[in-house]
CHARMM-style PDB file with segment names, atoms N, HN, CA, C and O in Angstrom:
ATOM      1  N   UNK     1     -24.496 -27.629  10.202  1.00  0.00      PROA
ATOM      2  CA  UNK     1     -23.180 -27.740  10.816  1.00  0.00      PROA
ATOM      3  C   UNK     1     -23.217 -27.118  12.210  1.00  0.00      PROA
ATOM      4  O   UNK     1     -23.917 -26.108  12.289  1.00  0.00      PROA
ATOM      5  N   UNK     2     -22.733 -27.434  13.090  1.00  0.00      PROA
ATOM      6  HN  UNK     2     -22.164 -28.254  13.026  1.00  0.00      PROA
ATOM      7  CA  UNK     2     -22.106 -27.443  14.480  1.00  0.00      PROA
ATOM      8  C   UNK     2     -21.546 -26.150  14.584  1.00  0.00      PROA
ATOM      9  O   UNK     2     -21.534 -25.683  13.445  1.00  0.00      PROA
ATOM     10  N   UNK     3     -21.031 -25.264  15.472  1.00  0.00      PROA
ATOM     11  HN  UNK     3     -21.041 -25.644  16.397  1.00  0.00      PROA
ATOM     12  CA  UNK     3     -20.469 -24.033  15.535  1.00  0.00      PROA
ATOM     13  C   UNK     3     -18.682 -24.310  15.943  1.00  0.00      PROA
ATOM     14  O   UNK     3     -17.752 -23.504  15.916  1.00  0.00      PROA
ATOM     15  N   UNK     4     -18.704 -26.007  16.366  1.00  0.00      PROA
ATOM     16  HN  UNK     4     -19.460 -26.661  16.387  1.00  0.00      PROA
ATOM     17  CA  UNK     4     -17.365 -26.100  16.031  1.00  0.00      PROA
ATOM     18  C   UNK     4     -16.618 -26.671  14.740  1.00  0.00      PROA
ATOM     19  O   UNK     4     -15.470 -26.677  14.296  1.00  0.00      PROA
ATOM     20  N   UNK     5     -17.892 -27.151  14.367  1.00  0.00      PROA
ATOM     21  HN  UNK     5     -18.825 -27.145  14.727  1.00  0.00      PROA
ATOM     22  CA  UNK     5     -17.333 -27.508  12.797  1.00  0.00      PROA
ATOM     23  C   UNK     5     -17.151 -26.281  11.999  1.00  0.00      PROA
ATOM     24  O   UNK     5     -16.171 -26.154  11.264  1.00  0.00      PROA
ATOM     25  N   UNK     6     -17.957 -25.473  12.105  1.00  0.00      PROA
ATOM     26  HN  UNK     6     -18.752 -25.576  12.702  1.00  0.00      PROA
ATOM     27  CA  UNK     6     -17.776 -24.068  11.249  1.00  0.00      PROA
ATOM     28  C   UNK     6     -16.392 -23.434  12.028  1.00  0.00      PROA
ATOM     29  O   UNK     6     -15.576 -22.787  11.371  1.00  0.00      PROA
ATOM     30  N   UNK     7     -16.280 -23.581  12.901  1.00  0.00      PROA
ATOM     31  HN  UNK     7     -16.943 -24.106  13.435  1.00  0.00      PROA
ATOM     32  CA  UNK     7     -14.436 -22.828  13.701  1.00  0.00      PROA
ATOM     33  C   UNK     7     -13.461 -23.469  12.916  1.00  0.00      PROA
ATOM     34  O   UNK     7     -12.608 -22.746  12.402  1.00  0.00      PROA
ATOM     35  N   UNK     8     -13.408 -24.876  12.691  1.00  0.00      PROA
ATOM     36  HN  UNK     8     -14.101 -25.464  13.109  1.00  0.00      PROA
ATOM     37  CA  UNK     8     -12.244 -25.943  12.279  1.00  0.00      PROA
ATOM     38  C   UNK     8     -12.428 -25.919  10.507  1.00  0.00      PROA
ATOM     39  O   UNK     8     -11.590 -26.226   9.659  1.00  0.00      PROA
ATOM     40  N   UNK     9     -13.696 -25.486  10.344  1.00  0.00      PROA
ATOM     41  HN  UNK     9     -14.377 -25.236  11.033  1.00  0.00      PROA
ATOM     42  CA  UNK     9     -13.499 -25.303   8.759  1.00  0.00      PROA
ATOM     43  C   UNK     9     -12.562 -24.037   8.578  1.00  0.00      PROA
ATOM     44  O   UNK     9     -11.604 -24.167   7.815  1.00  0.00      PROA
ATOM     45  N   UNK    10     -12.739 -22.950   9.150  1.00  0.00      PROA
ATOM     46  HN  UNK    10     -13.517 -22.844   9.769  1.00  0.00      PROA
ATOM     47  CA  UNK    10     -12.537 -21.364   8.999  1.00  0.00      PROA
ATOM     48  C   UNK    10     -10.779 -21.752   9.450  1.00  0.00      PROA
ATOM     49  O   UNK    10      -9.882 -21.039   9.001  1.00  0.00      PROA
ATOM     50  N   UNK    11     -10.499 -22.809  10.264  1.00  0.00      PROA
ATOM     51  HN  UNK    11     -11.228 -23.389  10.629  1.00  0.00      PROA
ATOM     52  CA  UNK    11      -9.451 -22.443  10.795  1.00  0.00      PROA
ATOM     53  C   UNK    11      -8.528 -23.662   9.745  1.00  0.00      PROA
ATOM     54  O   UNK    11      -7.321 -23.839   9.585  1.00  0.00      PROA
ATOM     55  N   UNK    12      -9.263 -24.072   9.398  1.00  0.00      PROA
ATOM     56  HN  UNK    12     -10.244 -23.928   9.528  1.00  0.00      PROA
ATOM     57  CA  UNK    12      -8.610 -25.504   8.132  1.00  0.00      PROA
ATOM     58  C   UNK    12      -8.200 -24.070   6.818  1.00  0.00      PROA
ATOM     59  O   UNK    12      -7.056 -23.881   6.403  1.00  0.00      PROA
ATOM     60  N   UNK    13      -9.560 -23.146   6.334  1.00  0.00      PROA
ATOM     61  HN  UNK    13     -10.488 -23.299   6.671  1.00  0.00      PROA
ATOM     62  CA  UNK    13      -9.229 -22.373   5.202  1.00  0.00      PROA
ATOM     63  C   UNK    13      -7.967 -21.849   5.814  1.00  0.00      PROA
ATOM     64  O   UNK    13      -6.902 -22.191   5.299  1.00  0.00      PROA
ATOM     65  N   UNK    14      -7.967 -21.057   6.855  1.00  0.00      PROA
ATOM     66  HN  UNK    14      -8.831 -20.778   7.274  1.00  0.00      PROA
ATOM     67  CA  UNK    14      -6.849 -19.960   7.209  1.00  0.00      PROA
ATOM     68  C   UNK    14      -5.644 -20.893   6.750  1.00  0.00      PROA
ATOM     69  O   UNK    14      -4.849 -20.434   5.931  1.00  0.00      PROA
ATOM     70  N   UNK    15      -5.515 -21.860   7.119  1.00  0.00      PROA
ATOM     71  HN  UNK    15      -6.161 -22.234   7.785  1.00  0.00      PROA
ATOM     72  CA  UNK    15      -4.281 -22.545   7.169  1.00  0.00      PROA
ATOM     73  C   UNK    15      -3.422 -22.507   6.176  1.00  0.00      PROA
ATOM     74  O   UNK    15      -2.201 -22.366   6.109  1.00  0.00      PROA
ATOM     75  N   UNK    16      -4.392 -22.679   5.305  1.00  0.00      PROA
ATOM     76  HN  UNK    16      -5.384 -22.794   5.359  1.00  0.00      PROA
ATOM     77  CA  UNK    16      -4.261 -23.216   3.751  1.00  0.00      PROA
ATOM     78  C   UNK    16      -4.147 -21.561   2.860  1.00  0.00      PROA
ATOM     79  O   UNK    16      -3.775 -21.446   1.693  1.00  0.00      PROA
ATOM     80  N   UNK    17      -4.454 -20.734   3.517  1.00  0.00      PROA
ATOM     81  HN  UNK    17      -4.757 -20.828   4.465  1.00  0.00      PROA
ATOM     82  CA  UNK    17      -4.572 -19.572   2.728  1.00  0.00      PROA
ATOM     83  C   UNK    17      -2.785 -19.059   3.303  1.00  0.00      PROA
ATOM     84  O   UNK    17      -2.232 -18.080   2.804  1.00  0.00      PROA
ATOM     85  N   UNK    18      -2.222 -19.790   4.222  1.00  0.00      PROA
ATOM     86  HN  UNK    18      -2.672 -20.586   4.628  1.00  0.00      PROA
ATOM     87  CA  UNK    18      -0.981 -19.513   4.504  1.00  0.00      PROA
ATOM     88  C   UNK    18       0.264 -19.854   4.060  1.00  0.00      PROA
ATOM     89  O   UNK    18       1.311 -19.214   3.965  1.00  0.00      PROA
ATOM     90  N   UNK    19      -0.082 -21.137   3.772  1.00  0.00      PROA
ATOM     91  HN  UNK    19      -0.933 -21.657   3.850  1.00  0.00      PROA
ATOM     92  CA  UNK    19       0.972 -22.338   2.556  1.00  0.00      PROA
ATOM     93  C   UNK    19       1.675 -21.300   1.826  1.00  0.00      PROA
ATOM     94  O   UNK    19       2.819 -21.174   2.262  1.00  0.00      PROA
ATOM     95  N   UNK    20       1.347 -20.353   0.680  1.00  0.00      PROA
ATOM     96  HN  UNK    20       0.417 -20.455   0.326  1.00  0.00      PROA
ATOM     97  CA  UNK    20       1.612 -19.668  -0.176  1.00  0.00      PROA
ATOM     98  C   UNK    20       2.670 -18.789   0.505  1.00  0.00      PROA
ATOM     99  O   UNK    20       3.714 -18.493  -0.077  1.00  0.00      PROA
ATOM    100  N   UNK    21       2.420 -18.434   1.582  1.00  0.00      PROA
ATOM    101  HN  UNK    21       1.573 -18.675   2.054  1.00  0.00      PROA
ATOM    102  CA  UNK    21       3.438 -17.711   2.220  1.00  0.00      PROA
ATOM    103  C   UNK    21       4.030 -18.281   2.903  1.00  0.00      PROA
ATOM    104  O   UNK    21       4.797 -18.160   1.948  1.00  0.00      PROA
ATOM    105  N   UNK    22       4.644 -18.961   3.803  1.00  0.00      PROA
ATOM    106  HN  UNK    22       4.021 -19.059   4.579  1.00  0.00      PROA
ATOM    107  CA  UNK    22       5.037 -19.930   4.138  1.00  0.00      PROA
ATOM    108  C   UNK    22       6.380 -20.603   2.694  1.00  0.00      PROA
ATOM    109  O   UNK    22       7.560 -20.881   2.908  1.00  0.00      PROA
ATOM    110  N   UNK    23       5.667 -20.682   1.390  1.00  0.00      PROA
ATOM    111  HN  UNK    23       4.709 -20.456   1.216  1.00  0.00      PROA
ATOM    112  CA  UNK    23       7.085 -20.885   0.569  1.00  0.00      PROA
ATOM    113  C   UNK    23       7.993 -19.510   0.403  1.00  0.00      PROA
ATOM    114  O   UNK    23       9.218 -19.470   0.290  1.00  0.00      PROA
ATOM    115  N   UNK    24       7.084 -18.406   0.416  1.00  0.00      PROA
ATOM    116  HN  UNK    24       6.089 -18.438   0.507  1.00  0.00      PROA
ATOM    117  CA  UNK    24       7.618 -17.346   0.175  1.00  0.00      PROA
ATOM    118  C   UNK    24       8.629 -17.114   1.521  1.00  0.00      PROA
ATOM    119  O   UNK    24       9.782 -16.719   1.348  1.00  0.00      PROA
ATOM    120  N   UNK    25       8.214 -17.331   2.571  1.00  0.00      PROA
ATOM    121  HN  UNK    25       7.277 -17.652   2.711  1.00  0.00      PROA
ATOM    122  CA  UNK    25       8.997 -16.734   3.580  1.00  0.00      PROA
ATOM    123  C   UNK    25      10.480 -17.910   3.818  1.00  0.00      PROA
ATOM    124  O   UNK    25      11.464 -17.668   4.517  1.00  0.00      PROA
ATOM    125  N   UNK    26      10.220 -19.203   2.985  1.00  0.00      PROA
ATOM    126  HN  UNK    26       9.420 -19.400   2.418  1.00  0.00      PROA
ATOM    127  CA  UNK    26      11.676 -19.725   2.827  1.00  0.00      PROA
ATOM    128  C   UNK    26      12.724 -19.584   1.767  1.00  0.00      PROA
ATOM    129  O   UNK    26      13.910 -19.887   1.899  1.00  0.00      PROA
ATOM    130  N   UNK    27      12.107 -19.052   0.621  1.00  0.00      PROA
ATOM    131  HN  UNK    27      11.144 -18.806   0.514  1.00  0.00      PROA
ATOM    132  CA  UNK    27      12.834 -18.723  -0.492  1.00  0.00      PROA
ATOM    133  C   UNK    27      13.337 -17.254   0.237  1.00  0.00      PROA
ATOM    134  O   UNK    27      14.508 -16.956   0.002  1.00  0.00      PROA
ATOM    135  N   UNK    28      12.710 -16.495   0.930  1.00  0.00      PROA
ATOM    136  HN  UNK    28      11.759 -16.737   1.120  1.00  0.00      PROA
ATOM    137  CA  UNK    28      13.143 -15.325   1.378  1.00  0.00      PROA
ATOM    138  C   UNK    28      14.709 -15.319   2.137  1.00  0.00      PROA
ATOM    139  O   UNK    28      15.710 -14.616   1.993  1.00  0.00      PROA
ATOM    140  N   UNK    29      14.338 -16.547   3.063  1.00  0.00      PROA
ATOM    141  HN  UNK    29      13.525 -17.117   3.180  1.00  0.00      PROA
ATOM    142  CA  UNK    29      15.283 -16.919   4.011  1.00  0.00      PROA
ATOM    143  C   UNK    29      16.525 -17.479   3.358  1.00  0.00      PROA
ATOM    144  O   UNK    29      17.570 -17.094   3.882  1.00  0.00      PROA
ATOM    145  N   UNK    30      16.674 -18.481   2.106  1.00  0.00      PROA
ATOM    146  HN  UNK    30      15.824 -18.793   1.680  1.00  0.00      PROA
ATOM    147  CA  UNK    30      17.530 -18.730   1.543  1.00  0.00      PROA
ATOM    148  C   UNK    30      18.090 -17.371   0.704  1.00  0.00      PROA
ATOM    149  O   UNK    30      19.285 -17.074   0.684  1.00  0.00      PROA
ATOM    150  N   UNK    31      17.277 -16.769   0.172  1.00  0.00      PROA
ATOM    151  HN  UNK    31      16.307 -17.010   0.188  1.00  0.00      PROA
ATOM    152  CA  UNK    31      18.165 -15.023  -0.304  1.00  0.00      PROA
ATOM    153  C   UNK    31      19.167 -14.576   0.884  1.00  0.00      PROA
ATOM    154  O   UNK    31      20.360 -14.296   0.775  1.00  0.00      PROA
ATOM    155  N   UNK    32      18.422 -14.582   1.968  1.00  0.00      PROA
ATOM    156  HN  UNK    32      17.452 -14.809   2.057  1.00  0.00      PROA
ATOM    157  CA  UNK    32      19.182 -13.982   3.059  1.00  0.00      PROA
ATOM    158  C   UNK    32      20.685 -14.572   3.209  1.00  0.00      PROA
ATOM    159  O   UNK    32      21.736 -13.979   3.449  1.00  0.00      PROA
ATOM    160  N   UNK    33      20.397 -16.058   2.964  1.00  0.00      PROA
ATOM    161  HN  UNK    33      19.543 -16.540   2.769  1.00  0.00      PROA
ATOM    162  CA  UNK    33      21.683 -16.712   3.145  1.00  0.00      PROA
ATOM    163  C   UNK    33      22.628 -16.366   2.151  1.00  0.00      PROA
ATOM    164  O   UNK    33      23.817 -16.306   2.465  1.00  0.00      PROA
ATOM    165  N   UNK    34      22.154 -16.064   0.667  1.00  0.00      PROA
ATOM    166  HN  UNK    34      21.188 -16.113   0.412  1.00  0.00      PROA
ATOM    167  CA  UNK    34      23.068 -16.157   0.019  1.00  0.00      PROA
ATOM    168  C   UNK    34      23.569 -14.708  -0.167  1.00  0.00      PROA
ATOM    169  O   UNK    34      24.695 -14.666  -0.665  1.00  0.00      PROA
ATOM    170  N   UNK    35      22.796 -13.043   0.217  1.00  0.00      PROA
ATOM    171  HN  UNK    35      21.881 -13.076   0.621  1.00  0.00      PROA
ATOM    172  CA  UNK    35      23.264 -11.960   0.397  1.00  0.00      PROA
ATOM    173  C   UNK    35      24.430 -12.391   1.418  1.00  0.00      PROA
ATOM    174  O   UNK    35      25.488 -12.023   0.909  1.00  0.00      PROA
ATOM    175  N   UNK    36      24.668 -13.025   2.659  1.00  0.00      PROA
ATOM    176  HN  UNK    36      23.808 -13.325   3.073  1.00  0.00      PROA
ATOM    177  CA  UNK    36      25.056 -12.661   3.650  1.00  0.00      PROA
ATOM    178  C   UNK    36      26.658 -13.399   3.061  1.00  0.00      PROA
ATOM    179  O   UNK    36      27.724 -12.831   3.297  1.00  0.00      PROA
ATOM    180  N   UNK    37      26.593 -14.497   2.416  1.00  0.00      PROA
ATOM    181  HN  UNK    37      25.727 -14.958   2.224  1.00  0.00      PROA
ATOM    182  CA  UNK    37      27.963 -15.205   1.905  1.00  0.00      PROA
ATOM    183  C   UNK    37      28.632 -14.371   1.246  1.00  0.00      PROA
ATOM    184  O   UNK    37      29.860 -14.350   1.336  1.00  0.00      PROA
ATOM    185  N   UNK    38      27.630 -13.133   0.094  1.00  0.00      PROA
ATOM    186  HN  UNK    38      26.633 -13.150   0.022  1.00  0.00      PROA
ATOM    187  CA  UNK    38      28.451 -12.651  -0.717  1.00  0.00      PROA
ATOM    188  C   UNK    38      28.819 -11.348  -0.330  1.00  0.00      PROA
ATOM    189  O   UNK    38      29.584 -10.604  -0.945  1.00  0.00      PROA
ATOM    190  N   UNK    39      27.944 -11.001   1.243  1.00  0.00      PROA
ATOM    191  HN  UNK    39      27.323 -11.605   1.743  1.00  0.00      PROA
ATOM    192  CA  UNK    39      28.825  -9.758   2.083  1.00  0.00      PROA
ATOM    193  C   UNK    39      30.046 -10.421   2.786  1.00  0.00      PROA
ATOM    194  O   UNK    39      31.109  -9.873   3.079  1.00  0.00      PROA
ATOM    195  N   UNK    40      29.726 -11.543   2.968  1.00  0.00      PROA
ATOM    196  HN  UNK    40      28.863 -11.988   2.730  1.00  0.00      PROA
ATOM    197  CA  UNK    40      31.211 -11.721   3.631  1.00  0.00      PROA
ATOM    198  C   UNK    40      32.105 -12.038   2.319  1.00  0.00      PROA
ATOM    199  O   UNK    40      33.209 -11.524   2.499  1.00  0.00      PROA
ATOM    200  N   UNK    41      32.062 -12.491   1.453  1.00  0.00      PROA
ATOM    201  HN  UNK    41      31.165 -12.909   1.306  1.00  0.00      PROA
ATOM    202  CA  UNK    41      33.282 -12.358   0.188  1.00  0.00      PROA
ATOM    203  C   UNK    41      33.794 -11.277  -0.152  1.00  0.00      PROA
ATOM    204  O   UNK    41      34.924 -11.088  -0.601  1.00  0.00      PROA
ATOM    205  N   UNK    42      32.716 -10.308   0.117  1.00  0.00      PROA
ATOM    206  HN  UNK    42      31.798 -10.462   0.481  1.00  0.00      PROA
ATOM    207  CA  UNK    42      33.244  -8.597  -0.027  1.00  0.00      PROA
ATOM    208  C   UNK    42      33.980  -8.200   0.872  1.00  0.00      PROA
ATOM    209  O   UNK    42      35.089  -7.735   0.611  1.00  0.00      PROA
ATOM    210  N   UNK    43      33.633  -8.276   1.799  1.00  0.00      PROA
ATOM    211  HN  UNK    43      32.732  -8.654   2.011  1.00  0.00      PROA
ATOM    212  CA  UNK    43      34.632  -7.938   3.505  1.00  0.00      PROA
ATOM    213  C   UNK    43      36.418  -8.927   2.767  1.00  0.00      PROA
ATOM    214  O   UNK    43      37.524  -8.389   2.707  1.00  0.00      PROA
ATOM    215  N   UNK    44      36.189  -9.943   2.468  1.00  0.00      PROA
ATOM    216  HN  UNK    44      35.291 -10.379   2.517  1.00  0.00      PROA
ATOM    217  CA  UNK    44      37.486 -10.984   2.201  1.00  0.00      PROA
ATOM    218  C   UNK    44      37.987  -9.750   1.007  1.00  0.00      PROA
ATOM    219  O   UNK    44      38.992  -9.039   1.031  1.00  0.00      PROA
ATOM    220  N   UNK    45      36.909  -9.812   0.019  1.00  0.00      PROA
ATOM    221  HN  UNK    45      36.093 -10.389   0.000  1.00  0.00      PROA
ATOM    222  CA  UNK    45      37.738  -9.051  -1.175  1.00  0.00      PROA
ATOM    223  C   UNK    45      38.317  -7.687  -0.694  1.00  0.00      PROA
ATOM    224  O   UNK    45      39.255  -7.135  -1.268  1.00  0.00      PROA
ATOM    225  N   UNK    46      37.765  -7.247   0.267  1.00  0.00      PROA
ATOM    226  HN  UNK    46      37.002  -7.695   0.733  1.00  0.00      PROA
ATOM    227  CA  UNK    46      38.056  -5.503   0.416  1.00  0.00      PROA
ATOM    228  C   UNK    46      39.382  -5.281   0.927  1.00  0.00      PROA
ATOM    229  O   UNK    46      40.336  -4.625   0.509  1.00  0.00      PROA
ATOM    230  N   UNK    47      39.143  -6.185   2.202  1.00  0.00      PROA
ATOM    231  HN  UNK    47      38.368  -6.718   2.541  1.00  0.00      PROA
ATOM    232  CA  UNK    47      40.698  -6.390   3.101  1.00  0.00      PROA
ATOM    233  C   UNK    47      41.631  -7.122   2.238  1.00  0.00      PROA
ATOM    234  O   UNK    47      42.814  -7.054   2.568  1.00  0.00      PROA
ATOM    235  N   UNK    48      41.330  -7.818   1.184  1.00  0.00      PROA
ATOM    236  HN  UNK    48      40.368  -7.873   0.915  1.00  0.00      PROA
ATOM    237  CA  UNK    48      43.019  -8.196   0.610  1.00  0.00      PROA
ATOM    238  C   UNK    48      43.280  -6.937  -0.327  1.00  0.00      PROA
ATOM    239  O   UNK    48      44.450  -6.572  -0.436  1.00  0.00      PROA
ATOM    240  N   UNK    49      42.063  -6.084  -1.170  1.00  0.00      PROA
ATOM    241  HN  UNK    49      41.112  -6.380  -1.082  1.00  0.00      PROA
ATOM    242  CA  UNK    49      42.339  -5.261  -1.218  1.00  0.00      PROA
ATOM    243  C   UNK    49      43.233  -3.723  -0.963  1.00  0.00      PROA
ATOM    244  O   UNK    49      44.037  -3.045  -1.602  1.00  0.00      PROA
ATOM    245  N   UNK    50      42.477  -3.660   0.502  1.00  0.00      PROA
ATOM    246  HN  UNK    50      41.823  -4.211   1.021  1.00  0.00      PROA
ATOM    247  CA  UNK    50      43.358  -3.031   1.348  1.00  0.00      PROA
ATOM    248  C   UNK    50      44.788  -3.415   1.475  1.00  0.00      PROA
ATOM    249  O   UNK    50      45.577  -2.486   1.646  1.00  0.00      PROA
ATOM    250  N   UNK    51      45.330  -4.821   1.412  1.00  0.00      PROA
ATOM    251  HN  UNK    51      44.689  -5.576   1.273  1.00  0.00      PROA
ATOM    252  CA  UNK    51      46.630  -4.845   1.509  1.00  0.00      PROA
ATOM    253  C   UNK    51      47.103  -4.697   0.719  1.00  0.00      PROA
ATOM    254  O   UNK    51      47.838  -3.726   0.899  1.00  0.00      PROA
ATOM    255  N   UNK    52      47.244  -5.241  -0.636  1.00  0.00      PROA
ATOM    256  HN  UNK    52      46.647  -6.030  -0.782  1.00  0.00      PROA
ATOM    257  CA  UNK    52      47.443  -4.881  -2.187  1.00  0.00      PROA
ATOM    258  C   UNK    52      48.097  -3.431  -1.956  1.00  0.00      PROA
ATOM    259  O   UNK    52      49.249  -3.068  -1.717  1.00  0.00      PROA
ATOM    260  N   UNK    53      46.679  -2.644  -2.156  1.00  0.00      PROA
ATOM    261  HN  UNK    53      45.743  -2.939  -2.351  1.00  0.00      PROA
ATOM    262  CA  UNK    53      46.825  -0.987  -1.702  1.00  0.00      PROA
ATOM    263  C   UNK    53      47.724  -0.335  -0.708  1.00  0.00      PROA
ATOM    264  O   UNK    53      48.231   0.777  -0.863  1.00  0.00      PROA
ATOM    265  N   UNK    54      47.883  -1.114   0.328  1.00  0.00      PROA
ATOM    266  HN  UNK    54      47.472  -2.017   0.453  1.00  0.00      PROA
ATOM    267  CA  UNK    54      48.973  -0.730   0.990  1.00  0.00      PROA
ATOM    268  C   UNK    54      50.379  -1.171   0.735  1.00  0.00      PROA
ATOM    269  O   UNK    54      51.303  -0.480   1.165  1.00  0.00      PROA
ATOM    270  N   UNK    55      50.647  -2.457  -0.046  1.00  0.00      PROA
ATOM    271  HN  UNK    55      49.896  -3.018  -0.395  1.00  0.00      PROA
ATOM    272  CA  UNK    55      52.248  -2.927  -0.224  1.00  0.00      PROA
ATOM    273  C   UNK    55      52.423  -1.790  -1.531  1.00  0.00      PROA
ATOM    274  O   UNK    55      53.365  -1.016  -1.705  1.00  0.00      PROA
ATOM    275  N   UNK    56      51.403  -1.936  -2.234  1.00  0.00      PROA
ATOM    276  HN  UNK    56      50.638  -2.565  -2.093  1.00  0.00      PROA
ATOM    277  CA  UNK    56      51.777  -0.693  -3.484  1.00  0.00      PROA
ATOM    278  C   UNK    56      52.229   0.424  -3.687  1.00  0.00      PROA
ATOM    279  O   UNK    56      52.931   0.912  -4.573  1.00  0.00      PROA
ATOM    280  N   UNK    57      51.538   0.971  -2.347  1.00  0.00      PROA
ATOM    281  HN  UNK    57      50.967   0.575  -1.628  1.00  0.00      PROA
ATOM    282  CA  UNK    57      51.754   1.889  -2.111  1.00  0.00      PROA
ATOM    283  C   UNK    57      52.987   2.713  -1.562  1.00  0.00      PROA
ATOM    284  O   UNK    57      53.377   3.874  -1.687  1.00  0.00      PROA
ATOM    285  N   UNK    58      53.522   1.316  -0.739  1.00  0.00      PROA
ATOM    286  HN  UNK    58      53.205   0.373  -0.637  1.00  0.00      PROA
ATOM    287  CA  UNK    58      54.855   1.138   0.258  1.00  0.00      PROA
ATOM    288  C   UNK    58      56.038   0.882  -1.327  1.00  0.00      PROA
ATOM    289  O   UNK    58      57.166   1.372  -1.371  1.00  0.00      PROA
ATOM    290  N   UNK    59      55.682   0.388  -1.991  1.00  0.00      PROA
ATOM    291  HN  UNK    59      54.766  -0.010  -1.956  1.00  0.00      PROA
ATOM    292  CA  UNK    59      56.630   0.037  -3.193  1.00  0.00      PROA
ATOM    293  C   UNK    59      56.583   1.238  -3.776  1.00  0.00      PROA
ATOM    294  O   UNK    59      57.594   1.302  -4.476  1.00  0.00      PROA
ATOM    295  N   UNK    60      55.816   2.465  -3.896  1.00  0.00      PROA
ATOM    296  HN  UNK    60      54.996   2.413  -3.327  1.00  0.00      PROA
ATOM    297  CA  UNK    60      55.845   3.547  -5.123  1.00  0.00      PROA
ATOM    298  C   UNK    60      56.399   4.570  -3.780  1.00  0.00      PROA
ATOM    299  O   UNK    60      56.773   5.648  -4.244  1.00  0.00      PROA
ATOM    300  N   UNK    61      56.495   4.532  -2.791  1.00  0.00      PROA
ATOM    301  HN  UNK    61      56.191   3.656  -2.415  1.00  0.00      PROA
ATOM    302  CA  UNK    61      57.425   5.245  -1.848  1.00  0.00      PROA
ATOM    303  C   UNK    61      58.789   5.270  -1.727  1.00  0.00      PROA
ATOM    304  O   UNK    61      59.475   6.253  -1.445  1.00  0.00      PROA
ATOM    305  N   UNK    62      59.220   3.959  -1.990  1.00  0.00      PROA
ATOM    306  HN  UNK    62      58.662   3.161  -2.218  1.00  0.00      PROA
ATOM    307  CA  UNK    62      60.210   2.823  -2.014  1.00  0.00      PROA
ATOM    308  C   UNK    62      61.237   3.390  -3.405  1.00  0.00      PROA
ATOM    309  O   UNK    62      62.459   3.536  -3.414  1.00  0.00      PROA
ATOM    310  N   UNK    63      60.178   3.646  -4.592  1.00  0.00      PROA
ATOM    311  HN  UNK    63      59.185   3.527  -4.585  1.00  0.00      PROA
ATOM    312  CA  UNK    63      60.810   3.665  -5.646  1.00  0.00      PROA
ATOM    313  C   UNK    63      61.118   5.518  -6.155  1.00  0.00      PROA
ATOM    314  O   UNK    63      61.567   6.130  -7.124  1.00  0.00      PROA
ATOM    315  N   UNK    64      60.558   5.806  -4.833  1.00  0.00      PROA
ATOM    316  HN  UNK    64      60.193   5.308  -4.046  1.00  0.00      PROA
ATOM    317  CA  UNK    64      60.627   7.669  -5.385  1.00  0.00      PROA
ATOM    318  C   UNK    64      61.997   7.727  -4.562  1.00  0.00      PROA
ATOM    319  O   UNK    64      62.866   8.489  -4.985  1.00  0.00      PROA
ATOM    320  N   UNK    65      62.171   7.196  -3.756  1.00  0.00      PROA
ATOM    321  HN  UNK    65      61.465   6.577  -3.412  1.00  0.00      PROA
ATOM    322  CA  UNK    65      63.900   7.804  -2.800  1.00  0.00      PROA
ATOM    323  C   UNK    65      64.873   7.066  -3.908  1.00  0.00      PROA
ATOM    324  OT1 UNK    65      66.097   7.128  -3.793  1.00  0.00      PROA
TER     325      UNK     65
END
């Protein structure tokens, strides 16, 4: 073999030794997506929260006078 055939073999293995990661680093990326939906549902849940907590609060003020 040639010394560029031995480069394009070495660089054909590398390639292929990358595939494996390469799925990993998109399943990674779809986690990311789906942490980030269910931080923003938390931010939604917290702040209606927060209001809840505050009309309740305004009502048990309401009901002590």
């Amino acid at each position: 073999m040639s010394y560029n055939n031995d480069v394009m073999m070495c660089l054909v293995n590398a390639i292929r030794s990358l595939e494996p990661l390469e799925v990993n680093l998109e399943t990674l990326n779809e986690n990311i997506s789906v942490f980030e939906r269910i931080a923003e549902a938390l931010e939604e849940q917290n702040e209606l929260k927060k209001i809840e907590l505050g009309i309740e609060s305004k009502t048990n003020i309401q009901r002590r006078r």
